[in-house]
N, C-alpha and C positions, 0 to 999 in steps of 0.2 A: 127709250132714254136718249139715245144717239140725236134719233130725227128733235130729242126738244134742245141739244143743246144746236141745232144748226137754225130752228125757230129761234132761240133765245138770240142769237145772231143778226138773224134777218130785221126781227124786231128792232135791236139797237142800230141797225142801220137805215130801216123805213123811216125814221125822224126824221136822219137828214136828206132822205132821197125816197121819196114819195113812191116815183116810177116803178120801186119795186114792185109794187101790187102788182104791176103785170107782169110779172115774175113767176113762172113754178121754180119752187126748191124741191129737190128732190134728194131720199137717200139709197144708194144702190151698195149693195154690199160688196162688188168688185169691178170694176172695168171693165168691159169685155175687149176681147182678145183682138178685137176688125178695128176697133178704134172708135166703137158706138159710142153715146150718150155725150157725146162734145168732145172727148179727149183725143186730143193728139197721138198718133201713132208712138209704141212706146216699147222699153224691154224691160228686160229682165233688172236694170239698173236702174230704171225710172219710172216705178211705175206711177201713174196722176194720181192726185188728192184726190181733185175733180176737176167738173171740167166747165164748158159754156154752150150754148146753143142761141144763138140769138134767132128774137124772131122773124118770119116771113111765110111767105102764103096763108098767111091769118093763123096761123098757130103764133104762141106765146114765148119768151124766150125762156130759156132753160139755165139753170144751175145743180148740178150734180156734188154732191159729196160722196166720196167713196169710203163705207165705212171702214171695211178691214184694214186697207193700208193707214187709214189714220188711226186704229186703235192699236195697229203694229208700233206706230211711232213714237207714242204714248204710252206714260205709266200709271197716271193718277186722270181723277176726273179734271182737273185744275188745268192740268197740263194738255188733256183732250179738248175740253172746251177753249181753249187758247189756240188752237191748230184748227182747230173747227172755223173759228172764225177768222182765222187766216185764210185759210181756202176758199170761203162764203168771197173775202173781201178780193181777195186775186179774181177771182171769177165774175164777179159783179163788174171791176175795175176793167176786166176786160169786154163785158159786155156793154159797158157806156164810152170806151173807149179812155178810161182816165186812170189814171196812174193809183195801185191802192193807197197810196198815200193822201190821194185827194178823195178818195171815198170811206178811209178813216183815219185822220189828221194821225190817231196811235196807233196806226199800223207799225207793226216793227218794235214795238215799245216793249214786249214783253220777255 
């Protein structure tokens, strides 16, 4: 149920940005501790949504969602799905180099 609302995401965003397709989205149920799967070194205070991995030596770039702490953050499905694709969009945003706002005009809207 998690990995479709991070599909339902990616989908309203491949409209306006194609490139996704070469994209893995991925869902990992926690961060790991070294700072694997694209996320920045992190504590006890902060831990990632998710993270980025752009691509190079012919692998694909990457986007993580991390489920636990986004369903920590979260009460309702409403409110999960709203955060979901807040992170989808921070991370995309970072992997094209553009501001989330420019990869979804209602970033921030909700």
């Amino acid at each position: 149920m998690f990995a479709d609302l991070v599909q339902d995401s990616v989908e309203r965003l491949e409209r306006r940005w194609p490139q996704l397709a070469d994209i893995d989205f991925l869902v990992l149920d926690v961060p790991r501790l070294d700072g694997g799967g694209g996320a920045d070194a992190w504590s006890d205070e902060a831990v990632p949504l998710g993270g980025a991995v752009p691509s190079r030596d012919g692998r694909r770039g990457r986007v993580v969602v991390y489920r636990r702490p986004v369903e920590i953050r979260t009460k309702g499905r409403d409110e999960r799905a709203a955060l979901v694709h807040e992170v989808v969009v921070e991370q995309v945003a970072d992997l094209l180099g553009l501001t989330p706002e420019t990869v979804d005009p209602r970033y921030g809207e909700d």
